[in-house]
Wavefront OBJ file of the C-alpha trace (Angstrom):
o trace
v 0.000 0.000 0.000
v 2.818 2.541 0.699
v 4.669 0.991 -2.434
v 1.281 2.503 -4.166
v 1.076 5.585 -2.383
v 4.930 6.456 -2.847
v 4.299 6.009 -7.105
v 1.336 8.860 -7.148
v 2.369 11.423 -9.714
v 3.397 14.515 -8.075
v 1.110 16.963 -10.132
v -2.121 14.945 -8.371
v -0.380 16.396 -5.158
v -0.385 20.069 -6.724
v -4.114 19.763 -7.865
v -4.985 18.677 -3.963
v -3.478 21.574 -2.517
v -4.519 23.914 -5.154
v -8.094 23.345 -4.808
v -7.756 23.434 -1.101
v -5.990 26.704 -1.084
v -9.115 27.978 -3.567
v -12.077 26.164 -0.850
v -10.240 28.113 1.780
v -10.369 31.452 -0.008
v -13.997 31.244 -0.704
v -14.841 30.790 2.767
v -12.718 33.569 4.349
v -15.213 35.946 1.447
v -18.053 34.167 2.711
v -17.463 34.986 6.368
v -16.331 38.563 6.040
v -19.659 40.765 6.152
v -20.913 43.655 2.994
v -20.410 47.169 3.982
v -23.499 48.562 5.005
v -24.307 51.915 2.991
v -24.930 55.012 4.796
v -24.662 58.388 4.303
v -22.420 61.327 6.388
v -22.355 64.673 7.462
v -20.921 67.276 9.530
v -22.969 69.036 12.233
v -24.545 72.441 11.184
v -23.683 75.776 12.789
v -26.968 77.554 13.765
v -27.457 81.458 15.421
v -30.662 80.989 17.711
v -32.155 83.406 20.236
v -30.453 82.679 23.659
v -33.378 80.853 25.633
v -32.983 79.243 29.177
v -35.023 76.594 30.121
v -35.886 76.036 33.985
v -38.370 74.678 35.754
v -40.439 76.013 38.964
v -43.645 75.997 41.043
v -46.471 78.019 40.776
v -47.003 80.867 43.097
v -49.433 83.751 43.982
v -47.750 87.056 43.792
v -48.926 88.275 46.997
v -49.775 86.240 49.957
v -52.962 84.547 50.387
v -55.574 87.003 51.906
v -57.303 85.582 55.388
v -60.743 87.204 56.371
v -62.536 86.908 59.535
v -65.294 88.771 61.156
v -64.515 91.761 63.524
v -67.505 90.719 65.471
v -69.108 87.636 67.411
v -72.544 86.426 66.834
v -74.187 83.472 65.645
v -73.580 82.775 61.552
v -76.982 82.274 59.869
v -75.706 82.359 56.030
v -71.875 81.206 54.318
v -71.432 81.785 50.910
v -68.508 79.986 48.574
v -66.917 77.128 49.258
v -63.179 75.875 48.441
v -62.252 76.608 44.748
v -64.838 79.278 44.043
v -63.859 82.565 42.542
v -65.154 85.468 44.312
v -65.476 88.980 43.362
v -64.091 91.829 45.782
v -67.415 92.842 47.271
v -68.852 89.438 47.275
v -71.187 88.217 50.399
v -69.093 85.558 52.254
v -70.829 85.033 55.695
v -73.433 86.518 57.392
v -73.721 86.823 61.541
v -76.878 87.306 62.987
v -77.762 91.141 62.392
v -80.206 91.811 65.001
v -78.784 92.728 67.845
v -76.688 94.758 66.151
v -79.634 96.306 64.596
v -81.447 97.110 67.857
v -78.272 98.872 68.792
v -77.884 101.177 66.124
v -81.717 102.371 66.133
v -80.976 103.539 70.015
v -77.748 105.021 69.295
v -80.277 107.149 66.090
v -82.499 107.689 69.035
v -79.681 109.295 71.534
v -78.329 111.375 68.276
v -81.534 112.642 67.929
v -82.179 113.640 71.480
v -78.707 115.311 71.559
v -79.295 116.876 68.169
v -82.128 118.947 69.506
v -80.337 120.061 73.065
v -77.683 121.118 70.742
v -79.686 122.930 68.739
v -81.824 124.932 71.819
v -78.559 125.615 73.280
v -76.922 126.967 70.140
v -79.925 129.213 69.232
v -80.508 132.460 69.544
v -82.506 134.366 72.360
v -86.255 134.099 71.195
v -87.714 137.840 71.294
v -90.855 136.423 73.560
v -88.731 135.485 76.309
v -86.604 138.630 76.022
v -89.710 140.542 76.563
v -90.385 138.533 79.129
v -87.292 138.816 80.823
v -87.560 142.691 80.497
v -91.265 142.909 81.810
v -89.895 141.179 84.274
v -87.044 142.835 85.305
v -89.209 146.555 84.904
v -91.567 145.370 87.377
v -88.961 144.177 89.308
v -87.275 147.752 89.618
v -90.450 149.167 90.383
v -90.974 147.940 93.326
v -87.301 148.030 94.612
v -87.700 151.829 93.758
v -90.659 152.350 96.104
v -89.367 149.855 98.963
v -86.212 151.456 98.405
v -87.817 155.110 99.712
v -89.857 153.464 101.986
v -86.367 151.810 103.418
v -85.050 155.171 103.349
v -87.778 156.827 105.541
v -87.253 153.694 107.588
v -90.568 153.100 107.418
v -89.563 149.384 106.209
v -87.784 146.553 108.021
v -84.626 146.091 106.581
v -84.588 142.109 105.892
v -87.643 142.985 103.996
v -85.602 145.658 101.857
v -83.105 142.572 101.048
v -86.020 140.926 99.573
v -87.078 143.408 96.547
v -83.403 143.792 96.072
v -82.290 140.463 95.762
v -85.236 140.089 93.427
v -84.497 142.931 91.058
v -80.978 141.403 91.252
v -81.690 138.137 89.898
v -84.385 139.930 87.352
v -81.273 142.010 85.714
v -79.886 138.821 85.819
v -82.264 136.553 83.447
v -82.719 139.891 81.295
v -78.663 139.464 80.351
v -79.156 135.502 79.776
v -82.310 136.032 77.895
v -80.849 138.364 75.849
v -77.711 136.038 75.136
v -79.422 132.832 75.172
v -77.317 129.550 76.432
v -74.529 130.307 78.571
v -70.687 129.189 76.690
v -69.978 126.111 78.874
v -73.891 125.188 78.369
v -73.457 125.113 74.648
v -70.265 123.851 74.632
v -71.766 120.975 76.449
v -74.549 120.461 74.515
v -71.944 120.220 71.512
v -69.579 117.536 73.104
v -73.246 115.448 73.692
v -73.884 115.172 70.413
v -70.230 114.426 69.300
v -70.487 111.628 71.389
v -73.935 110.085 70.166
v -73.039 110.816 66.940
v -70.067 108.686 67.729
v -71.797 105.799 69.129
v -74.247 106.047 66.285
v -71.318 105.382 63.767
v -69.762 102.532 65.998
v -73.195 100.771 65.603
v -73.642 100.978 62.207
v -70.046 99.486 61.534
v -70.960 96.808 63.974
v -73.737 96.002 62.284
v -72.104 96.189 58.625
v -69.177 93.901 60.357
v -71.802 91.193 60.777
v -71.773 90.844 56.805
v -68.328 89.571 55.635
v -67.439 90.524 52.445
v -64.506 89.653 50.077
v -61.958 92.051 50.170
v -60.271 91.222 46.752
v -60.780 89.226 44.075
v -59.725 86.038 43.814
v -60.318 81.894 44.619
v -61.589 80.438 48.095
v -58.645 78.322 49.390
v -59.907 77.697 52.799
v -63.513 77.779 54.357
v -63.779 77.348 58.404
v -67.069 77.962 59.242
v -70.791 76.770 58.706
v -73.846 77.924 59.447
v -75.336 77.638 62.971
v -71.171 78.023 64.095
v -70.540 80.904 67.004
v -68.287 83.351 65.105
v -65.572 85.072 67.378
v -63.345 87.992 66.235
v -60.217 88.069 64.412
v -59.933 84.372 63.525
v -59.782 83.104 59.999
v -62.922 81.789 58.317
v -61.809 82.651 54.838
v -58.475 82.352 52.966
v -58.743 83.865 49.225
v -56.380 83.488 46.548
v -55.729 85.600 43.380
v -54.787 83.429 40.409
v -54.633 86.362 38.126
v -51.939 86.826 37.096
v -49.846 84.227 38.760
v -45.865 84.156 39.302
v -43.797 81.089 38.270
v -40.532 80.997 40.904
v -37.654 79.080 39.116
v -34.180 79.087 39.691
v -31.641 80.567 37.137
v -28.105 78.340 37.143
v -24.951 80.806 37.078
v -24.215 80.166 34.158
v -26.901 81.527 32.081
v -28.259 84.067 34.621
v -26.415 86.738 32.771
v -28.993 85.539 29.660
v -31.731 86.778 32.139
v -33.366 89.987 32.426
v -36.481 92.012 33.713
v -39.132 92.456 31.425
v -38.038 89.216 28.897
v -41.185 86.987 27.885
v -40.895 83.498 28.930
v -43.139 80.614 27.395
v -44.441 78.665 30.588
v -45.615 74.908 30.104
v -47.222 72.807 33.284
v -47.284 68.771 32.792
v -51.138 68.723 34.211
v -52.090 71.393 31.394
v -50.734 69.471 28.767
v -50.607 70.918 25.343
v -51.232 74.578 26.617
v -48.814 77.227 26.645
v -48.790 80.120 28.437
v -47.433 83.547 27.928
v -45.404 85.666 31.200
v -42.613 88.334 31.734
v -39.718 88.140 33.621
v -40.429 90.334 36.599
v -37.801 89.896 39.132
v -34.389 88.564 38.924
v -33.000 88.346 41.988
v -28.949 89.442 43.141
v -27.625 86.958 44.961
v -27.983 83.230 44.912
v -28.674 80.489 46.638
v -26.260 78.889 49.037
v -26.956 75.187 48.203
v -28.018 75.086 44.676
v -25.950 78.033 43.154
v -28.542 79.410 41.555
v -30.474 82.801 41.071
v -34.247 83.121 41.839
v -36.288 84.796 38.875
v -39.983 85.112 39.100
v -42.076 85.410 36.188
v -45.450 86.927 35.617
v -47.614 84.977 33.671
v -51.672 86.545 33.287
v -54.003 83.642 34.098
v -57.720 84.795 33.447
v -59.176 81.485 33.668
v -57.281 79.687 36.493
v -55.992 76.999 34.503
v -52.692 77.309 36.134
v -53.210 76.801 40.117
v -50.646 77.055 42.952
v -48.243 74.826 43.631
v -48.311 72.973 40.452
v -44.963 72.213 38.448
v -44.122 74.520 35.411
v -41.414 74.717 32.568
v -40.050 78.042 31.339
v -38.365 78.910 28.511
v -37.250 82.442 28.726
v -36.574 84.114 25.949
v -33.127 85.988 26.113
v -32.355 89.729 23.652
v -29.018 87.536 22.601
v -28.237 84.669 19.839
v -25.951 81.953 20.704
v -24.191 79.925 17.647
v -25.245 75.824 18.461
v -25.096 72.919 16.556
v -27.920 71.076 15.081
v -28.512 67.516 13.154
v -30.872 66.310 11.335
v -33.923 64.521 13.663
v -33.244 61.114 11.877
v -29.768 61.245 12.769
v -30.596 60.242 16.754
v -31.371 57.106 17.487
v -31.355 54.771 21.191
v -29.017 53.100 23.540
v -30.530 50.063 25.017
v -30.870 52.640 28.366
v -32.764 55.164 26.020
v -30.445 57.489 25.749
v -29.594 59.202 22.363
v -26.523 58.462 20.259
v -25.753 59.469 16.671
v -22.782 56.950 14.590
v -19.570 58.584 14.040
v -17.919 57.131 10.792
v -13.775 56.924 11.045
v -12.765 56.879 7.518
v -9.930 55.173 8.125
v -11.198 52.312 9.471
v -14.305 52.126 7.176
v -15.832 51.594 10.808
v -18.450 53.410 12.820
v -19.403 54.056 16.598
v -22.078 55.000 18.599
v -21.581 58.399 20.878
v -24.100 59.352 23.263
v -25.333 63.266 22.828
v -27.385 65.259 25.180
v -29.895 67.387 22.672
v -31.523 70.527 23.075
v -33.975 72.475 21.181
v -35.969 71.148 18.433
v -35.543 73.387 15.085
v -37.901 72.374 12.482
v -36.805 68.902 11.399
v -33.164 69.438 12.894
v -32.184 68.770 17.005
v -29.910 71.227 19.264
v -26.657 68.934 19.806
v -25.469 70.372 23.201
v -22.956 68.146 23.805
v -21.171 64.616 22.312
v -19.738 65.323 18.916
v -18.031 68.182 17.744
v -18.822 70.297 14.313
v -15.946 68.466 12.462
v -17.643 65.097 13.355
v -18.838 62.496 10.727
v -22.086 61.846 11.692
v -24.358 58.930 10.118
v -27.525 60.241 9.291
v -28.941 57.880 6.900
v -28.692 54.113 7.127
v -28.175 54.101 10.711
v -31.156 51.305 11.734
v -28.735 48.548 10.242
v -25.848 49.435 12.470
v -23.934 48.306 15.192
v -21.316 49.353 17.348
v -18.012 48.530 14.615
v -19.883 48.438 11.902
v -17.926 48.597 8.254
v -19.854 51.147 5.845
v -20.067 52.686 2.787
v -20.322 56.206 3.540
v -21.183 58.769 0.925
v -21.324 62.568 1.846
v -24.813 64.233 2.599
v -25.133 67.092 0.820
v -26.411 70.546 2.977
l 1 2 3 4 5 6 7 8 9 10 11 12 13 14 15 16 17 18 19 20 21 22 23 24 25 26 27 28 29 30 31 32 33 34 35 36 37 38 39 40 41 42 43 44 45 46 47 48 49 50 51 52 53 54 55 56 57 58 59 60 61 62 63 64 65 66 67 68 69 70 71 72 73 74 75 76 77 78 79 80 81 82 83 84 85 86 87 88 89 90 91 92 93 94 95 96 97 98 99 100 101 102 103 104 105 106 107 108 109 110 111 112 113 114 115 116 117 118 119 120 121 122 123 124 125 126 127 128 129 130 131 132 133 134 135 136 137 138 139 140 141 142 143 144 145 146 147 148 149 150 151 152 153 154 155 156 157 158 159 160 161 162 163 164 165 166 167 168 169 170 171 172 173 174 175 176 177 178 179 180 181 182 183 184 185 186 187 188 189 190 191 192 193 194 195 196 197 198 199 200 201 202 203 204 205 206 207 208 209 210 211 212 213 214 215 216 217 218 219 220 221 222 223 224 225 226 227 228 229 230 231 232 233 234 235 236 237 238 239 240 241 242 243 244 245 246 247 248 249 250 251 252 253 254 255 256 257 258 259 260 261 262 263 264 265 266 267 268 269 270 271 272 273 274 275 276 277 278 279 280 281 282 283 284 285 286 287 288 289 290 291 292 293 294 295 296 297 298 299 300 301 302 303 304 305 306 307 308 309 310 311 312 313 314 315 316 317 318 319 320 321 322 323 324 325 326 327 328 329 330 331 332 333 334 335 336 337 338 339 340 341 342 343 344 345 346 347 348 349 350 351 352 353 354 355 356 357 358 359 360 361 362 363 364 365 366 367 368 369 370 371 372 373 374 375 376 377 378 379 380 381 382 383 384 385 386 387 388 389 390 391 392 393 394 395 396 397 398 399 400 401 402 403 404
């Protein structure tokens, strides 16, 4: 069997190891994989307006109003309850007016009285009782004429001669005041009276208007701690209004692009439970110094909310819009695709390995069809942004250039 094996013709060996050689070539084609065909480009270079985007709660611009009565009494009518808009002038509760009443139609009663001493005090001397007054007094002088002789003939006793002149005395007397009319401190009197029951005439009236609570502003019921049949007491809380229009979004401004921020710039204001709404607002405060833990600045923004869709403390996004444009860079929507943890990536394509890989990139804006590329690749970057589906991290392609 060797003998036989030693006589085969060497060119048989030559053919065997030829067409080995050729099986062996086939396969290595076989097993390396097509390029997959994609197309390239650069990131674009884009001037946008300078916007900030934050996020923030929402707030009333003042604080929330608390009303109570100024008086006690038993409440026999409440109005709103939590989440109804009241008008400033609007009935809230109502205490049990009549005591209150009673009081104020004795207090007319005491102003009237005092009214009409003032008045006798302050007039003038009537003419009938100054002619009184003077018949008086000339009768008066009369007879302390003729007991006057008769006291000097001593024909009369002269305690009886103190008699007719104490008498024509005290008629000279009432002539003057009749004449005058009230004495000064009488009138003066009679003035501070009436002062003081007009006074206590006003003090009843505002008790009795205090038994009506009205709204003082405009705005939303928040709180409502009373009910009917309840023993009001004064100064505590029953009410606690809101005003929802406008309302203030509070957000909080990073360092770095407070300088983008100032007074009077609109911001666009979004809130995750009004979804698809936007909302329109001015920057109205920017404040100077920031805070210690987070490093940033505190802006509020104004934002007009007629019908109360936007209620406080719910979460809001703001996009302010800033008087500067910054230069970004933008790629095509297409271009971004997932990491199997949902991030975004975009293929870069080395052209000297023929090879691409995946880069995460945190986006931005959305322009049109293009995405805001804040940061991952860099404006001389090959970026895949056709044909990416069929990749994979290494892939070999065959890139052509996108035209822009």
């Amino acid at each position: 069997m060797n003998g036989r094996f030693n006589q085969v013709p060497a060119c048989v060996f030559a053919a065997l190891f030829i067409s080995g050689c050729t099986r062996q070539s086939a396969s290595a084609d076989r097993a390396q994989p097509d390029p997959i065909a994609v197309r390239v480009a650069t990131p674009k270079h884009v001037r946008v307006p300078a916007e900030v985007l934050v996020s923030g709660t929402v707030e009333t611009p003042s604080a929330p109003t608390s009303v109570g009565f100024l008086v006690s009494g038993k409440v026999i009518r409440v109005g709103p309850r939590e989440g109804d808009f009241v008008k400033a002038g609007d009935v809230l509760a109502v205490i049990d007016p009549a005591d209150f009443q009673f009081a104020v139609e004795a207090a007319v009663a005491q102003s009237a009285l005092a009214r009409a001493q003032n008045e006798k005090a302050s007039a003038s001397a009537r003419p009938e009782a100054v002619e009184q007054a003077r018949a008086n007094l000339s009768q008066a002088e009369d007879e302390f004429q003729r007991m006057k002789t008769l006291y000097e003939k001593k024909s009369l006793a002269p305690n009886d001669f103190k008699k007719y002149e104490t008498a024509y005395t005290n008629a000279q007397q009432q002539y003057g005041q009749a004449k005058e009319g009230a004495q000064h401190e009488d009138k003066a009197a009679a003035k501070a009276a009436l002062e003081q029951a007009e006074a206590a005439e006003r003090i009843a009236r505002k008790r009795l208007s205090d038994s009506t609570l009205i709204a003082p502003i405009s705005g939303f019921v928040a709180k409502r701690n009373i009910e009917e049949g309840a023993m009001a007491s004064p100064g505590t809380p029953v009410f606690t209004i809101v005003e929802l229009d406008p309302v203030e979004i509070q957000v909080g401004v990073p360092e770095t692009d407070v300088r983008l921020v100032h007074k009077g710039q609109q911001a666009i204001v979004t809130a995750s439970a009004r979804p698809g709404v936007s909302f329109s607002g001015k920057v109205r405060r920017v404040n100077v110094s920031a805070e210690a833990q987070t490093r940033t600045y505190m802006v509020r923004i104004t934002v007009p909310n007629p019908k109360g869709a936007l209620l406080v403390g719910m979460i809001a996004e703001a996009r302010i819009l800033g008087n500067e444009t910054l230069d970004v860079l933008t790629l095509p929507g297409q271009s971004l695709v997932r990491d199997p943890q949902g991030a975004p990536q975009v293929f870069v394509y080395f052209p000297n390995e023929k090879r691409v890989y995946a880069k995460r990139v945190t986006t931005g804006e959305v322009m049109d069809r293009d995405v805001q590329i804040v940061d991952g690749v860099k404006d001389s970057d090959s970026i895949v942004v056709a044909g990416q589906q069929l990749l994979r991290e290494g892939s070999v392609v065959s890139a052509k250039e996108e035209k822009q």
